[in-house]
C-alpha positions as CSV (number, residue, x, y, z in Angstrom):
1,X,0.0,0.0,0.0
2,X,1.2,3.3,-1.3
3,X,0.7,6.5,1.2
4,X,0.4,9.4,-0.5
5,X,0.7,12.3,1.6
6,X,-1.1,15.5,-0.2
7,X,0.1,18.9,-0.9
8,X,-3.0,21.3,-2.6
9,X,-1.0,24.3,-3.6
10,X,-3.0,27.8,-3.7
11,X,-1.2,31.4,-3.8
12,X,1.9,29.7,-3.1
13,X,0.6,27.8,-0.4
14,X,-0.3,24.8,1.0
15,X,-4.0,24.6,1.8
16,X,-7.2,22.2,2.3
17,X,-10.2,22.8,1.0
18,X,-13.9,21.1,2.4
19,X,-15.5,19.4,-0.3
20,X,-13.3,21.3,-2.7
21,X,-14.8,24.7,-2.0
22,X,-12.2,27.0,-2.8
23,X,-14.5,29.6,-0.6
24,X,-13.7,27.1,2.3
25,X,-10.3,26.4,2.6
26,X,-7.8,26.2,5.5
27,X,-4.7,28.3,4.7
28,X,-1.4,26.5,6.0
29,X,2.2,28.5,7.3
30,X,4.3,25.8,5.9
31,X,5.2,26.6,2.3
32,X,4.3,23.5,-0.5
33,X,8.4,22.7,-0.5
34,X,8.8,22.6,3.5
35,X,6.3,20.7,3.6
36,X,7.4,18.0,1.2
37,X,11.0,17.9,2.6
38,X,8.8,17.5,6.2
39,X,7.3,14.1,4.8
40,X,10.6,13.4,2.8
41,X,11.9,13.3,6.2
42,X,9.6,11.0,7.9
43,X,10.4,8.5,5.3
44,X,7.4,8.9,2.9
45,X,8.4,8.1,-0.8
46,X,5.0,9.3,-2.8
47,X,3.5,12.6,-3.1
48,X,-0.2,13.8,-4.4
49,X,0.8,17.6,-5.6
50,X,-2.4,19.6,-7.0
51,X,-1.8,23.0,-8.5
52,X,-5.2,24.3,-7.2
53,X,-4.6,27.7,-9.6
54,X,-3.9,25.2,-12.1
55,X,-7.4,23.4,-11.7
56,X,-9.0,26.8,-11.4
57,X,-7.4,28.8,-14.8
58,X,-7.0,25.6,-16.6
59,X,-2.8,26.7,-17.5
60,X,0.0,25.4,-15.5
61,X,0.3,28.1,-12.6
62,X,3.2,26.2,-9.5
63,X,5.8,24.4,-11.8
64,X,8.6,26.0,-10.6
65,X,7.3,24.6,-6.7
66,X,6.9,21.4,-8.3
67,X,10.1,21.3,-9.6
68,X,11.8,22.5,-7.1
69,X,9.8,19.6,-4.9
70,X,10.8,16.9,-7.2
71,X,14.5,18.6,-7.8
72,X,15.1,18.7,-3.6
73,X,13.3,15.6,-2.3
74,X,13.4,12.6,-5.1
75,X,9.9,11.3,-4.0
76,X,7.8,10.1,-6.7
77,X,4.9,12.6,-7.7
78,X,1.9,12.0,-9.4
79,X,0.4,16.2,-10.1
80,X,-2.6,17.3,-11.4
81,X,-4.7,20.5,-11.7
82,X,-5.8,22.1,-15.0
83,X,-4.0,19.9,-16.9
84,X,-5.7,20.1,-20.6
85,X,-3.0,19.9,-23.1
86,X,-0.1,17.5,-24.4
87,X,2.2,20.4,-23.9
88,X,1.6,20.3,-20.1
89,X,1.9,16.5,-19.8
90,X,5.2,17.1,-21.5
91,X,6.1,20.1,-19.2
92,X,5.2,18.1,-15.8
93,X,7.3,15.4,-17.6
94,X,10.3,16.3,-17.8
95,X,9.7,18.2,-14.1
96,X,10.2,15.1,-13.0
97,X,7.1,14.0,-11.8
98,X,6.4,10.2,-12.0
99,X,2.6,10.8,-13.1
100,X,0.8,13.1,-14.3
101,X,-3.5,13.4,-13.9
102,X,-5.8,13.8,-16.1
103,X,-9.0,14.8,-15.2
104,X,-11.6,17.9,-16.4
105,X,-9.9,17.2,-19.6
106,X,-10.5,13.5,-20.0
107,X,-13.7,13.4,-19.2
108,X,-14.7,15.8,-22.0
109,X,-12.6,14.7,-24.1
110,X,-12.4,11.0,-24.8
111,X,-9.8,11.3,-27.6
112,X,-7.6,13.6,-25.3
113,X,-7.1,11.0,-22.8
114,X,-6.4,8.3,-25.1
115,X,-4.3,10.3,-26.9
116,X,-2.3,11.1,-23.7
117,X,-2.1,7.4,-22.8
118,X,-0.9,6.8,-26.4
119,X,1.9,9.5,-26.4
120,X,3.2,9.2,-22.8
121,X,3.0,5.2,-21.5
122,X,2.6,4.4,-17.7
123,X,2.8,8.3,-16.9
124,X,-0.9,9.1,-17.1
125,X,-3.6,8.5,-14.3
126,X,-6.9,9.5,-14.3
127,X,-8.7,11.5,-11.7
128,X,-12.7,10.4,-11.7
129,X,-13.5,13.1,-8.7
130,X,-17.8,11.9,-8.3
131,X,-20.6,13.2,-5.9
132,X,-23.5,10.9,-5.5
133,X,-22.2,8.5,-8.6
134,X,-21.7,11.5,-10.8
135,X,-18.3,12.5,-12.5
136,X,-17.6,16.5,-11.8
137,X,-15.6,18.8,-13.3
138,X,-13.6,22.5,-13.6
139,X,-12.7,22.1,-10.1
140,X,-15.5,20.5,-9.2
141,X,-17.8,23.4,-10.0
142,X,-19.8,21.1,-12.9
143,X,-21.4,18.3,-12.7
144,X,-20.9,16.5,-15.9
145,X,-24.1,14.5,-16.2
146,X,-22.2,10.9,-16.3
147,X,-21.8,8.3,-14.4
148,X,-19.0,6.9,-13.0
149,X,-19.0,3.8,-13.5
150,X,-20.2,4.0,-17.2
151,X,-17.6,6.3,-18.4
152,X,-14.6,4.2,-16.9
153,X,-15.9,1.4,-18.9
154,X,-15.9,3.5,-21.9
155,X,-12.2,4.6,-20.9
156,X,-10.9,1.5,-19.7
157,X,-9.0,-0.2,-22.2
158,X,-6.7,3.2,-23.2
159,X,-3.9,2.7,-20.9
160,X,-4.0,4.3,-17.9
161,X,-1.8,3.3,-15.9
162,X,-3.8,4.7,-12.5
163,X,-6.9,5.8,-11.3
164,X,-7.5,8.1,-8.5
165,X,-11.2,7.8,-7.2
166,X,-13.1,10.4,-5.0
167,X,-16.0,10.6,-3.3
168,X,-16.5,14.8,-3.3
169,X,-18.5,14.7,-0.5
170,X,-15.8,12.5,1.4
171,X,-13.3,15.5,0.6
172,X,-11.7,17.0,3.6
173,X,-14.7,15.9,6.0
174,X,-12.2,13.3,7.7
175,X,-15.5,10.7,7.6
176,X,-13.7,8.1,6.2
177,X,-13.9,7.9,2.0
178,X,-16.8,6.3,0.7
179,X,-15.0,2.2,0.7
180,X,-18.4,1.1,-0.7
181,X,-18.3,3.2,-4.5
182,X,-14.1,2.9,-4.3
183,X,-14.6,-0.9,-4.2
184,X,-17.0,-1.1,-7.4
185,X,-14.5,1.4,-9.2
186,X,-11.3,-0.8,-8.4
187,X,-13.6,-4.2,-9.2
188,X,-14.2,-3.2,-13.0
189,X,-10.7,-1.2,-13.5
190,X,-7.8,-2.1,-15.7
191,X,-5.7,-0.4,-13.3
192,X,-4.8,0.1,-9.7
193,X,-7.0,2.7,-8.1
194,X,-5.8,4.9,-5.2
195,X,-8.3,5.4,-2.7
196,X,-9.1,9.6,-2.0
197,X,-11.3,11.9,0.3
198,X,-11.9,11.0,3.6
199,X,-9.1,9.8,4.9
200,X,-9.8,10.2,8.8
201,X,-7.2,7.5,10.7
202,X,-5.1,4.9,10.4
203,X,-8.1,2.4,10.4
204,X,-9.0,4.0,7.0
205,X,-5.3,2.6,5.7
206,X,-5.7,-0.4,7.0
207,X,-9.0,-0.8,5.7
208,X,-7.9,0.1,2.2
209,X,-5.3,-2.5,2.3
210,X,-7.8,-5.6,2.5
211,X,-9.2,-4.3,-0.5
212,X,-8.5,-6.0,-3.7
213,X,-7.1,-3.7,-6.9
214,X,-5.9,-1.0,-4.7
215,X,-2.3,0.2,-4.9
216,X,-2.3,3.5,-2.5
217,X,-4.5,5.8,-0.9
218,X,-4.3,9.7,-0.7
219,X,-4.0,11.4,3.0
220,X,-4.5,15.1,3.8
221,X,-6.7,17.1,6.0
222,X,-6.0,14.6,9.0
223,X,-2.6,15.2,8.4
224,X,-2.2,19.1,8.4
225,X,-5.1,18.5,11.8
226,X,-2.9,16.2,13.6
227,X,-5.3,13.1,13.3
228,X,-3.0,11.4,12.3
229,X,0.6,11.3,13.2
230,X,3.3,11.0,10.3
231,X,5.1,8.3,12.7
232,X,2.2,6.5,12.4
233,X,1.6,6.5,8.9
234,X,4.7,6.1,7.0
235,X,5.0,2.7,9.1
236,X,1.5,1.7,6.9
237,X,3.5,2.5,3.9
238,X,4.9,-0.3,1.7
């Protein structure tokens, strides 16, 4: 089981949002790069980086963090945020970063995500962010009218080489993410799907690792909260 701690970068900061309302968010004082040498240090060797302007503007807004993140620390990043071009896949590329997510973009856009899958092998996962079985989008700000479930089996044979699931109304809650809808998503996938929104306690890992298909799972909020303690979770990390 993968841990990957998370880093949502806004302004030039690290921050949480609730339910990803970007008119709710908890600001943090560490900056995105202290914070990544801080899990570095505990022995963590994944990171979940979104560029929150990124996911808002749609361009690439915190390279230069990222690479300076991936440039100091050598953790393996997957990053996403308002990533809706080849050129940016490239650009988070050769930042360094191990993966790259697609997901506004690939849900309206079939043909972009196959296309993505086709040019840049094992470097794309796909972010299917849902509220009550729905797929949203733009930052979660649309609701894109289709079902989970039914677009990952129109998706499922391009590639992808992960799938992040989460359950919007899980997001930054700390109620434990919604097991039940991750389960059906890592049942019918074609790749390893990391578990996201929610995470409340080191149950919650433990619990994700009895489940079949799942390679990681995505902590934040409890983190930055002191829920749960970094000593704690890097030993769940394998």
């Amino acid at each position: 089981m993968k841990i990957f701690p998370a880093i949502d970068i806004k302004d030039k900061k690290c921050v949480r949002l609730v339910k990803g309302d970007f008119d709710n968010k908890t600001e943090y004082k560490m900056s995105p790069v202290d914070q990544a040498g801080k899990y570095k240090d505990h022995g963590f060797k994944n990171l979940h980086i979104v560029d929150l302007d990124g996911a808002l503007t749609g361009e690439i807004v915190n390279l230069d963090i990222i690479k300076d993140i991936v440039g100091k620390f050598d953790l393996k990043v997957e990053v996403g945020g308002g990533i809706r071009n080849l050129d940016s896949i490239q650009k988070y590329i050769d930042s360094g970063s191990e993966k790259v997510i697609l997901g506004s973009a690939a849900i309206k856009d079939k043909f972009f995500l196959k296309e993505a899958c086709k040019k840049f092998p094992n470097k794309i996962a796909l972010g299917l962010d849902a509220k009550d079985g729905y797929l949203s989008v733009s930052g979660w700000k649309e609701n894109s009218n289709q079902l989970t479930l039914d677009y990952l089996k129109e998706v499922n044979d391009y590639g992808v080489s992960r799938l992040i699931y989460t359950d919007i109304n899980r997001d930054g809650m700390k109620q434990s993410p919604n097991f039940e809808e991750t389960t059906k998503i890592a049942e019918i996938s074609n790749c390893p799907v990391i578990v996201s929104g929610g995470v409340s306690s080191i149950d919650d890992i433990k619990k994700a690792k009895t489940l079949k298909n799942i390679e990681g799972i995505i902590v934040g909020k409890a983190i930055y909260d002191g829920d749960i303690k970094l000593e704690e979770l890097v030993k769940e990390d394998a």
